[in-house]
C-alpha positions as CSV (number, residue, x, y, z in Angstrom):
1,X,-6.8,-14.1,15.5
2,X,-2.9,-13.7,14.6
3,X,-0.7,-11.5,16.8
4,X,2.2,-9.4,15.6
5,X,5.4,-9.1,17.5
6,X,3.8,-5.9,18.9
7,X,0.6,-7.0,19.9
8,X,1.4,-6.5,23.9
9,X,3.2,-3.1,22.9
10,X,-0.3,-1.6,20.9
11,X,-2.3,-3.0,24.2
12,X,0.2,-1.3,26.8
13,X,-0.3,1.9,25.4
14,X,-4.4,1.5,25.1
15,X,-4.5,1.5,21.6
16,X,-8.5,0.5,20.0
17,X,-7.8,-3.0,18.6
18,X,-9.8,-4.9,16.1
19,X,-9.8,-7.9,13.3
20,X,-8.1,-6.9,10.5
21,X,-7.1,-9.7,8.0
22,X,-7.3,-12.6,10.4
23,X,-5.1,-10.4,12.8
24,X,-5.6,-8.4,16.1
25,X,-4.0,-4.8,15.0
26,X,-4.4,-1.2,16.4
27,X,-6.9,1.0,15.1
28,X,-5.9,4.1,16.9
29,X,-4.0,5.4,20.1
30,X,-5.3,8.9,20.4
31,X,-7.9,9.3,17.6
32,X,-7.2,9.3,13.7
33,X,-7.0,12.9,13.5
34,X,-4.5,13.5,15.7
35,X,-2.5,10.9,14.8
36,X,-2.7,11.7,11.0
37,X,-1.4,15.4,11.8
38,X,1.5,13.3,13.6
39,X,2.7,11.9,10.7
40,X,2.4,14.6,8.7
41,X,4.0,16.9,11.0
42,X,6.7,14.7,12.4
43,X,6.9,11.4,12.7
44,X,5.0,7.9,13.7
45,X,5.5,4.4,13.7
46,X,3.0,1.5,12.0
47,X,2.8,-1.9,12.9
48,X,2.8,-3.8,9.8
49,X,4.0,-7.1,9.9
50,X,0.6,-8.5,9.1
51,X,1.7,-8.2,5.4
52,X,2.9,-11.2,3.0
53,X,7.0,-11.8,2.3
54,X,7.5,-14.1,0.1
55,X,11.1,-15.0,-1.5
56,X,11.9,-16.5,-5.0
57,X,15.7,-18.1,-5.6
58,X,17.3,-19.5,-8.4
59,X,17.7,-19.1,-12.4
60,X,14.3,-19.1,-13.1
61,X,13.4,-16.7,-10.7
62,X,13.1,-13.6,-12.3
63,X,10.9,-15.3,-15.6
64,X,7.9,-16.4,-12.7
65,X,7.8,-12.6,-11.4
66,X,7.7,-11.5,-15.4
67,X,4.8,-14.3,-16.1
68,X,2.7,-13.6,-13.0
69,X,3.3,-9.7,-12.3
70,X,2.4,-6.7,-14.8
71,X,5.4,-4.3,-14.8
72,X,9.0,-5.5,-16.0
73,X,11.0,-7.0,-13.2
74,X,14.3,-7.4,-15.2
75,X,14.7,-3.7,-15.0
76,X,15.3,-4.1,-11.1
77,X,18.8,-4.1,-9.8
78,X,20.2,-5.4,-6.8
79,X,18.5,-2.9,-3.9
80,X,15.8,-1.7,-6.0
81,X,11.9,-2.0,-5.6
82,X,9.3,-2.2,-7.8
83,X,5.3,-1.5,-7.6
84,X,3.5,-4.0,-10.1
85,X,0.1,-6.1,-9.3
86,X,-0.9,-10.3,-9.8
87,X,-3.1,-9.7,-13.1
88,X,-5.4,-13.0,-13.0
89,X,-7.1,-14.6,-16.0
90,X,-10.1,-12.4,-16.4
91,X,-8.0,-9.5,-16.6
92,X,-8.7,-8.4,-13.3
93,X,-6.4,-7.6,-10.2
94,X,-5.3,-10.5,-7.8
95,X,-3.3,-8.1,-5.7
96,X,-1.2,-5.2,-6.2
97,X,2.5,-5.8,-4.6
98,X,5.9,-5.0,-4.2
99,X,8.9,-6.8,-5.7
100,X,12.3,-6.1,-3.8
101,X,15.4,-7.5,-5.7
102,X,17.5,-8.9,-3.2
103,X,20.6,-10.6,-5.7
104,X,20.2,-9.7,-9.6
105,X,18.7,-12.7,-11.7
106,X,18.7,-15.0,-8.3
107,X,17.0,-13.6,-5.1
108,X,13.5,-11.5,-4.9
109,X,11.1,-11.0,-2.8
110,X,7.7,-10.2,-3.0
111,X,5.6,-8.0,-0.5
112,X,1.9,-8.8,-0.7
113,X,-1.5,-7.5,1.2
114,X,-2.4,-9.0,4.9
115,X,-5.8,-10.3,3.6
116,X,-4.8,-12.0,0.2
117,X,-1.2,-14.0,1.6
118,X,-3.3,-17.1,0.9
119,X,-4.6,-16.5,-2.1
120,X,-1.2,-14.8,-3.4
121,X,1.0,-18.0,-2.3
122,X,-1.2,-20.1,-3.8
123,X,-0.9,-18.6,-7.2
124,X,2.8,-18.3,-7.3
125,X,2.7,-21.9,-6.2
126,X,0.4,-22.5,-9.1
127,X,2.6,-20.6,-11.9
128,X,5.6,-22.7,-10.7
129,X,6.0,-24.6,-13.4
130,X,10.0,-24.5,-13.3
131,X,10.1,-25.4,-9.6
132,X,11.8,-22.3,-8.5
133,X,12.5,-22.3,-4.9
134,X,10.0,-20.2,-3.2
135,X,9.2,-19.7,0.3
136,X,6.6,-18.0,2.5
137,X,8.1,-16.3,5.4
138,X,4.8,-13.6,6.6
139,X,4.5,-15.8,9.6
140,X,8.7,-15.0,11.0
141,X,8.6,-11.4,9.2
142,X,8.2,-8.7,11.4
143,X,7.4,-5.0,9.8
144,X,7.6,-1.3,11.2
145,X,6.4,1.6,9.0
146,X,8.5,4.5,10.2
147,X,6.3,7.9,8.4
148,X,6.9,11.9,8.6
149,X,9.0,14.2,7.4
150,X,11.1,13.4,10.7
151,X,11.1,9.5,10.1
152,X,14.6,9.1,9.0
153,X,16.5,11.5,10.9
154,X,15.2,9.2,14.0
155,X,15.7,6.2,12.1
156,X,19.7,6.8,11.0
157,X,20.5,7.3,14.8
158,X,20.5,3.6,14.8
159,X,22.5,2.6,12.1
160,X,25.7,3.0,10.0
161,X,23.7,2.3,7.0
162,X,23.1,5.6,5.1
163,X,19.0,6.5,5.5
164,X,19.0,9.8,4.8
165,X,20.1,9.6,1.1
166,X,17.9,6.6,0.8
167,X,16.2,6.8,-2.6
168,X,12.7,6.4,-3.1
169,X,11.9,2.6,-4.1
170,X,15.1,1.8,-3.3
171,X,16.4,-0.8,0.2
172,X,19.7,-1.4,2.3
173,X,20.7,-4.1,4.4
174,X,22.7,-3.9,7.4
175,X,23.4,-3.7,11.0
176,X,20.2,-2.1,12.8
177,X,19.6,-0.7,16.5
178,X,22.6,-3.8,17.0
179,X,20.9,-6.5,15.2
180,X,21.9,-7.9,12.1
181,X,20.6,-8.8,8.5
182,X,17.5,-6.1,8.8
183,X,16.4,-5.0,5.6
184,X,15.6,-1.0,5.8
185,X,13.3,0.2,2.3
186,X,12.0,3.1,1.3
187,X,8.7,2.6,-0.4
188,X,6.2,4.2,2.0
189,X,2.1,4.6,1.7
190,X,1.3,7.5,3.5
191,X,3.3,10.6,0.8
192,X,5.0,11.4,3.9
193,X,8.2,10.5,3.9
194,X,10.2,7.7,5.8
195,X,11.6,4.1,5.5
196,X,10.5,0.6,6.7
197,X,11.8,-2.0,8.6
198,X,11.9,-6.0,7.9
199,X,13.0,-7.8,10.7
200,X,13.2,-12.2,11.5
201,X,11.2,-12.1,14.7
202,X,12.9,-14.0,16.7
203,X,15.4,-13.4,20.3
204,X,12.7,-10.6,21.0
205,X,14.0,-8.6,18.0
206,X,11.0,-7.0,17.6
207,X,11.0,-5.6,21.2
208,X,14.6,-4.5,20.9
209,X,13.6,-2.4,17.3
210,X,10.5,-0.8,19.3
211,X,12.1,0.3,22.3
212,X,15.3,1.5,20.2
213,X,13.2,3.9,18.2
214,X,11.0,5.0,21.0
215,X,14.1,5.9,22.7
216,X,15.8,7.9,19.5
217,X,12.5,9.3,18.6
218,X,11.7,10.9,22.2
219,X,13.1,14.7,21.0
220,X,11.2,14.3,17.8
221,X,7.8,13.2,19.0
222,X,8.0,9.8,17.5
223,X,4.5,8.2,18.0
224,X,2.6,4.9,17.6
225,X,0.0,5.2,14.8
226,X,-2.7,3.4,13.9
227,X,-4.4,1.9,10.9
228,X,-7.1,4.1,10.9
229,X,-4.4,6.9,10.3
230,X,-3.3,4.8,7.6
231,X,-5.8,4.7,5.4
232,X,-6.5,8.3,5.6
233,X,-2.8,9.3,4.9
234,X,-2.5,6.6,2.2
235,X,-6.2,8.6,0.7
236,X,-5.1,11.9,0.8
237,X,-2.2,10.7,-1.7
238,X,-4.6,8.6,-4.1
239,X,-2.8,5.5,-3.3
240,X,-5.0,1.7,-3.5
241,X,-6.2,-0.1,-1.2
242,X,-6.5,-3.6,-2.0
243,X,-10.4,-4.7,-1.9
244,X,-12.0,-1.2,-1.7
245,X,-10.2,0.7,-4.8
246,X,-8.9,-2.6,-6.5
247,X,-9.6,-6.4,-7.0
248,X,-10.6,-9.4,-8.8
249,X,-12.9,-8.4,-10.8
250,X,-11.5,-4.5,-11.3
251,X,-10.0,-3.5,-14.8
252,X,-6.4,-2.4,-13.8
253,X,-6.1,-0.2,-16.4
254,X,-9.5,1.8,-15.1
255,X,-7.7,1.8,-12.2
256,X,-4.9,3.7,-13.5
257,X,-2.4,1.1,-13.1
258,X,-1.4,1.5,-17.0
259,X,2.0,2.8,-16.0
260,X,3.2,-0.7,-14.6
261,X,1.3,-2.4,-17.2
262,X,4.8,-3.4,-19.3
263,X,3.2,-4.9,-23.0
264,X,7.2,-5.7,-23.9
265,X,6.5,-8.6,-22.0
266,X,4.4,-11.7,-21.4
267,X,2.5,-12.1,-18.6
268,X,-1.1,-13.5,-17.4
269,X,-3.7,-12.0,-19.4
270,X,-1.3,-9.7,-21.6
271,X,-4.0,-10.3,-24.5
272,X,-7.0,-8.9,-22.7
273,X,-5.6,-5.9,-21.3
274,X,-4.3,-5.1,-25.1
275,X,-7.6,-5.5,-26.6
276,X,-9.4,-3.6,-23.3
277,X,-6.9,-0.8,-23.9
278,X,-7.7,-1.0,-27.6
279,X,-10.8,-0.7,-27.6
280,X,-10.8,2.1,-25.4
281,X,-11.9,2.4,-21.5
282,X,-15.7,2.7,-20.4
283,X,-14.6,3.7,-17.0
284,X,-11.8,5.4,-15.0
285,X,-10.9,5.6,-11.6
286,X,-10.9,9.3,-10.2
287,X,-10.6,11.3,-7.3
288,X,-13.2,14.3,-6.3
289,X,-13.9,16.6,-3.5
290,X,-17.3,17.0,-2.0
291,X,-18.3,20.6,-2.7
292,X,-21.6,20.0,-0.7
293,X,-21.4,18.9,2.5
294,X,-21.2,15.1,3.2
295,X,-19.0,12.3,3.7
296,X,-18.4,9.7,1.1
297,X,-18.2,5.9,1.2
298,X,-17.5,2.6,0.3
299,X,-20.1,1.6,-2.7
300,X,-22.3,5.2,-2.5
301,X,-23.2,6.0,-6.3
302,X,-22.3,8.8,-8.0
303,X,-24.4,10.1,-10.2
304,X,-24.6,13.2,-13.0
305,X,-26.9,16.4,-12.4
306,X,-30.2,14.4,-13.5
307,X,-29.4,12.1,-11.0
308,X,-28.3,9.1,-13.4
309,X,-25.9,6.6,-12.0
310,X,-22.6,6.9,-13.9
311,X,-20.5,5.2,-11.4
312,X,-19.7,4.5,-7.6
313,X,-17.1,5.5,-4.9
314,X,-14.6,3.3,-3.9
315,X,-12.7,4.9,-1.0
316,X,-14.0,8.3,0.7
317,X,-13.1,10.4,4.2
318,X,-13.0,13.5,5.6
319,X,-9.5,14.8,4.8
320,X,-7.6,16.0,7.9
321,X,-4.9,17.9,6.2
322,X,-7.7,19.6,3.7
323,X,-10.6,20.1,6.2
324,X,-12.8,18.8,3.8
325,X,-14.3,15.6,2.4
326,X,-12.4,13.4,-0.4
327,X,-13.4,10.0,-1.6
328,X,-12.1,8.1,-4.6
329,X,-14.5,5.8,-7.1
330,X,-15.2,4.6,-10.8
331,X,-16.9,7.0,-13.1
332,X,-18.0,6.7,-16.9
333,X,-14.9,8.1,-18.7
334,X,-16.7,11.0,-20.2
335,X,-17.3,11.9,-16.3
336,X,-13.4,11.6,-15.5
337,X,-12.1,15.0,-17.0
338,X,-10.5,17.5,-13.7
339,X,-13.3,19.9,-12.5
340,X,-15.9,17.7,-13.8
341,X,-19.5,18.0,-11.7
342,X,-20.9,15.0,-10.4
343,X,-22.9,13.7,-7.8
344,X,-22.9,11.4,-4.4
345,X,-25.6,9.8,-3.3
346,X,-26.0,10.1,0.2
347,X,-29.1,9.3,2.6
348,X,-31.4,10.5,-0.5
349,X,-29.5,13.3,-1.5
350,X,-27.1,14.0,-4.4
351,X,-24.7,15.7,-3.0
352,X,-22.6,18.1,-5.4
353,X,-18.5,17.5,-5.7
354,X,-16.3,17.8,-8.5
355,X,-13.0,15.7,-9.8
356,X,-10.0,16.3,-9.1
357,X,-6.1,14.9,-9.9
358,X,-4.6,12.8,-7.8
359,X,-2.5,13.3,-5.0
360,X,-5.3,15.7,-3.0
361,X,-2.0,16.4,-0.8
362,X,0.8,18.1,-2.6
């Protein structure tokens, strides 16, 4: 297993670790719950530098991110992100991503899932047909999600750089807790609020960056948080996650992906995904509370009030913000209207729950 530049903090403070894409990461400090209620509360700080960086230069740049993403990239300006996805040639999902323009025209980069760096790089490398110079840097990248309505008031105490105005999908680069070059972004997967941090691990960087905001977060409650957390925050707001929600062989435009889905351009399996949308979708991707009580999860069918299979979930929890379970999955559109009954099937009972829009937190 990997390490991040953080590993030896997550273990000082007794944090459950476990494998999580080829790397050792914290689980949870003080339990899920709590931590959750942290970050929506105030403020805590994820250890993410298990994700993918990878950075595109030259003239030809911005026409391999048009071919091989799904929304339109020349719409990006210099410090502006983008949410689009790696459509394959089936028409499914090879990973959903962000895309950071760095220099107009010239310099991107491209922020990918832990578990699919391999199989991201290698399709870039494969689309290269114009030799633009790319480059993997995951492996020298080090990344902190700072979350919470607090996040940035703690963060700006260690910089010049103006965080609190910082727009949503939008980045800065500048002088950080005294270290240069350190990309600060606001793109955040928990609907709480807050920035993150890109950092070159190297000098001990990523020990300087920790202890700074420990220090400037002390009055706020600043806390270590978690994947667990994570995923439950990142739930509550209806967000993907890559290989439950999402994947190779998932429709993206059942996935609700259609709004960065750009048809003014070409890209890999452009055709498909017109004729799919066309034709008209035989399945959706919805959210639902349980109204019964039960917990849903990965791969438990859903099913309609005479107990025939019309779908199945995708993600599901127990909601600490709502005090009641939530789950996410793929129904048969005529199942996907809001306030729709249906069914989860759990340990031989069909328990009663009804859709709902997304976010579940407002």
């Amino acid at each position: 297993m990997k390490n991040t530049p953080f590993t030896n903090k997550h273990v000082a403070l007794g944090a459950k670790m476990a494998p999580f894409a080829g790397y050792n990461m914290p689980i949870s400090y003080s339990g899920i719950n709590e931590e959750h209620q942290t970050v929506r509360t105030k403020a805590g700080v994820f250890d993410v530098s298990h994700m993918g960086e990878f950075i595109l230069k030259g003239d030809k740049a911005l026409d391999l991110i048009q071919r091989i993403t799904s929304n339109d990239a020349s719409k990006l300006t210099a410090g502006k992100v983008q949410y689009s996805y790696f459509p394959n040639e089936e028409g499914g999902v090879i990973d959903d991503l962000l895309v950071y323009c760095i220099e107009e025209n010239k310099v991107y980069m491209l922020v990918v899932n832990a578990s699919n760096i391999e199989k991201d790089w290698n399709w870039v490398v494969k689309n290269n047909v114009d030799n633009v110079e790319i480059h993997n840097i995951s492996d020298k990248t080090g990344l902190l999600a700072i979350q919470g309505p607090l996040a940035t008031q703690i963060v700006q105490k260690l910089t010049d750089l103006d965080i609190l105005n910082l727009k949503y999908y939008t980045f800065v680069k500048g002088e950080f807790a005294g270290l240069k070059n350190i990309l600060i972004s606001a793109t955040g997967y928990t609907g709480a609020g807050g920035v993150e941090i890109y950092f070159e691990d190297e000098n001990g960087a990523g020990d300087i960056i920790w202890d700074a905001l420990f220090e400037a977060g002390k009055e706020e409650g600043l806390k270590a948080i978690g994947l667990g957390a994570r995923d439950t925050l990142r739930l509550e707001m209806g967000f993907c996650l890559y290989g439950n929600d999402i994947d190779d062989t998932t429709s993206p435009l059942e996935a609700g992906l259609g709004w960065v889905t750009k048809f003014t351009k070409d890209f890999t399996s452009k055709a498909k995904l017109e004729a799919q949308k066309a034709a008209g979708l035989q399945r959706k991707l919805v959210g639902f509370e349980m109204i019964d009580r039960g917990i849903p999860r990965h791969d438990y069918q859903i099913v309609d009030a005479e107990g025939n299979v019309i779908g199945k979930v995708t993600s599901g929890t127990q909601s600490p913000t709502l005090g009641k379970a939530i789950g996410m999955g793929y129904v048969n559109t005529a199942f996907a209207d809001q306030d729709t009954e249906i069914f989860i099937a759990i340990r031989d009972k069909n328990l009663k729950a009804k859709v709902v829009k997304f976010p579940f937190v407002k």
